[in-house]
Every structure is written in structure tokens, then in C-alpha cells.
C-alpha positions in Angstrom: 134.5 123.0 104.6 134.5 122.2 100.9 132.3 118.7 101.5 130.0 120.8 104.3 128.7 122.7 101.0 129.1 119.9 98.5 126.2 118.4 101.2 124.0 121.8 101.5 123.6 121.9 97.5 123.1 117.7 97.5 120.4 118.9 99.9 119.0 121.7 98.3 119.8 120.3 94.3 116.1 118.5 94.4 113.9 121.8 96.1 115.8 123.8 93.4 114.6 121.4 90.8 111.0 120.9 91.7 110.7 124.8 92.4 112.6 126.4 89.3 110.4 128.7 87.4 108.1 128.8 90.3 107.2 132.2 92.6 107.3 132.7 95.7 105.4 135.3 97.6 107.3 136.0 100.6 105.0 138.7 103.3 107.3 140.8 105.2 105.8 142.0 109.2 106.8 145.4 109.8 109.6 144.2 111.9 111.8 142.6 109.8 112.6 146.3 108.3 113.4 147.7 111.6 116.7 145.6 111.9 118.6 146.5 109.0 120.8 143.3 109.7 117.7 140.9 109.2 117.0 143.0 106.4 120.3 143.0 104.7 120.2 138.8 105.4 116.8 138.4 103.8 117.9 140.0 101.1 120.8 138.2 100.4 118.9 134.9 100.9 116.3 136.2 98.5 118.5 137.0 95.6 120.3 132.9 96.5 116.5 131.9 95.3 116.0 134.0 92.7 119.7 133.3 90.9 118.8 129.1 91.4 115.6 130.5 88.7 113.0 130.9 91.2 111.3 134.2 91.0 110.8 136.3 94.5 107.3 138.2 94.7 107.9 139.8 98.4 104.5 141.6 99.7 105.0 144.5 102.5 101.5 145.0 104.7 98.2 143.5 103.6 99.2 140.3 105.6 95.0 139.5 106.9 94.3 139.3 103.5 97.3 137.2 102.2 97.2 135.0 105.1 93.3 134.5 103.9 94.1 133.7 100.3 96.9 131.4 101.2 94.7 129.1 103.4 91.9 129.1 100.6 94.9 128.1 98.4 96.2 125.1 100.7 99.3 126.7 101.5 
């Protein structure tokens, strides 16, 4: 169990690295609120990234227009 993790964070260690002090913008669909198990999850997975130093921008509804700005971006 102990070496399982010791592997995860070997695996994650350079991501953290190259994306500390970085934002994310994470866009939410409608249905990940409806299920307050996914919603609970992402939460928990968010506040992971933002304690490794990465800061969490999440964005509820104007999706078209994110989606448009993130493909004139490159990402």
C-alpha cells in the first residue's frame, strides 16, 4: 500500500513541479452538481491541486464561450 503511493506521488512529483503557481480553470456542466457524490469527489480532488500550490479557477455555465477561448488559446 505504502510503495502503491510512494509510486502515485513519483508520478505526479514532476506535473506538480511544472504546474505550481499555475491556474487552472476547471468548467463544470450542469450535471456534475446533480450528483452530490461527483460533487463532493471533485471537490476533494480540487482542494489535492490547490494544497500541491496550484490555484483552482472553476467556472459554472458560459461553457460556448470558454470552450471558444480555450481553442484560440491552444488548449
Amino acid at each position: 500500500m505504502i510503495q502503491m503511493r510512494l509510486d502515485l506521488l513519483r508520478e505526479a512529483l514532476p506535473y506538480i513541479q511544472r504546474f505550481k503557481g499555475k491556474t487552472f480553470v476547471v468548467k463544470l456542466s450542469g450535471k456534475v452538481t446533480e450528483e452530490p457524490e461527483n460533487l463532493l469527489s471533485l471537490a476533494e480532488e480540487l482542494a489535492l491541486i490547490h494544497q500541491v500550490g496550484i490555484r483552482v479557477c472553476v467556472v459554472h455555465g458560459g461553457g460556448k464561450q470558454l470552450s471558444e477561448l480555450a481553442s484560440k488559446m491552444g488548449v
